[in-house]
C-alpha positions, 0 to 999 in steps of 0.5 A: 500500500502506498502513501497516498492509499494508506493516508485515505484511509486515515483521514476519516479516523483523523476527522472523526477524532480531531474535527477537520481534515488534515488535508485541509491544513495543507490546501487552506494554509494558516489566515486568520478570519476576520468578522465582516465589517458593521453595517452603518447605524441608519439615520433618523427623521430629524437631520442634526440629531440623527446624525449625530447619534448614528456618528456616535453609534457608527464610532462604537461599532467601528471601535468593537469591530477593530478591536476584534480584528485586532484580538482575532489576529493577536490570537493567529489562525485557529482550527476548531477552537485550536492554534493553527501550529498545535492542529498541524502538531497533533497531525502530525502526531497521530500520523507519527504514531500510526506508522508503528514501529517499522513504519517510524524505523523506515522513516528514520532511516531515510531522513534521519535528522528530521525533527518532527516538532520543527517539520512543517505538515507539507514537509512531513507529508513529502517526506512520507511520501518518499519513504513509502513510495511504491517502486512499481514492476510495470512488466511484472504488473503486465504479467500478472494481468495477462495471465488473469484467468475468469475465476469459476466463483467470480461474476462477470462483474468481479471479475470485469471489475478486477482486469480494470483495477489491475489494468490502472498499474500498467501504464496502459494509457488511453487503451487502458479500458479497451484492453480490459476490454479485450481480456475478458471477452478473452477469459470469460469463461463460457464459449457462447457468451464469448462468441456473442461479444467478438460478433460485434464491436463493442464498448468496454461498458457494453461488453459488461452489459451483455455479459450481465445479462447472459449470466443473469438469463443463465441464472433465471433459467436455471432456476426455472429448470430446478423449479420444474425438475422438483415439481415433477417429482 
């Protein structure tokens, strides 16, 4: 498993414990929130007393709003009820420890002067990332989906659905679906399904949906025979 897929599967946990998303702490970036500006006291029927009452009003808002401005800045960016640096810290905390003793081993090999309190979360998650970065065998990938074979438990749209998994890490670009394509009619264990298919050209999403139907034709006739078998006993 790689970096990236073990890290989807952790930020759920992280949400649910810590309230936001981690990933979120890298997109966003620390910025403070600021309350929007007051709107003006609006002015009363009589000129010269209205107006110096909505300018002394207008003054006491404009005093409040500036002064939270400047509180909410002094305090620096928060994340839910907590300082920025410190949710970036627990983060990085509950990941540390998630990796269990080889995963913290292999990460302290490859950057052995790390320290985890002065690493920035971005930094951390590079540095993750090339720690368990997966070194792919592209022809050993090739291999194993060529040689996958319609298991006699498998539908036709598990196994449909395990060739496109498998074709994604085989660099097979824009042929990546057709190829999947091509394999299962190949595979699918039955004659007459698969002659039905290479009678015409089809789209990879046709091709699952024709076998679809076959297999689930094949399962009501099926029980159809069973049905009428046991009724003439």
């Amino acid at each position: 498993m790689t970096w990236k897929e073990w890290l989807r599967i952790l930020q759920p946990a992280i949400y649910a414990r810590e309230g936001y998303d981690p990933m979120m702490l890298i997109r966003r970036g620390p910025s403070v929130v600021l309350p929007p500006e007051p709107r003006k006291y609006p002015r009363g029927d009589t000129p010269e007393v209205a107006e110096a009452m909505a300018n002394k009003k207008n003054k006491k808002l404009m005093e409040a709003w500036e002064n939270e401005c400047f509180r909410l800045k002094a305090r620096g960016p928060m994340v839910n009820g907590l300082p920025w640096t410190e949710a970036c810290d627990r983060v990085k905390s509950i990941i540390y420890m998630a990796l269990g003793t080889t995963g913290r081993l292999r990460f302290h090999q490859k950057y052995p002067r790390d320290e985890l309190h002065t690493t920035s979360l971005e930094d951390f998650f590079k540095y993750l990332e090339e720690t368990f970065r997966e070194v792919r065998n592209v022809t050993l990938d090739r291999i194993n989906l060529f040689s996958r074979n319609h298991q006699p438990t498998e539908t036709m749209e598990e196994f449909y659905g395990e060739l496109l998994q498998m074709a994604t890490r085989c660099d097979l670009g824009t042929e990546e679906k057709s190829i999947a394509r091509d394999l299962f009619i190949w595979k699918v264990r039955n004659d007459e399904i698969r002659r039905k298919l290479c009678e015409e050209v089809v789209t990879p999403n046709k091709a699952l949906d024709m076998a679809r139907t076959w297999e689930l034709g094949r399962q009501t006739a099926r029980s159809g025979f069973l049905r009428w078998r046991g009724g003439q006993r």
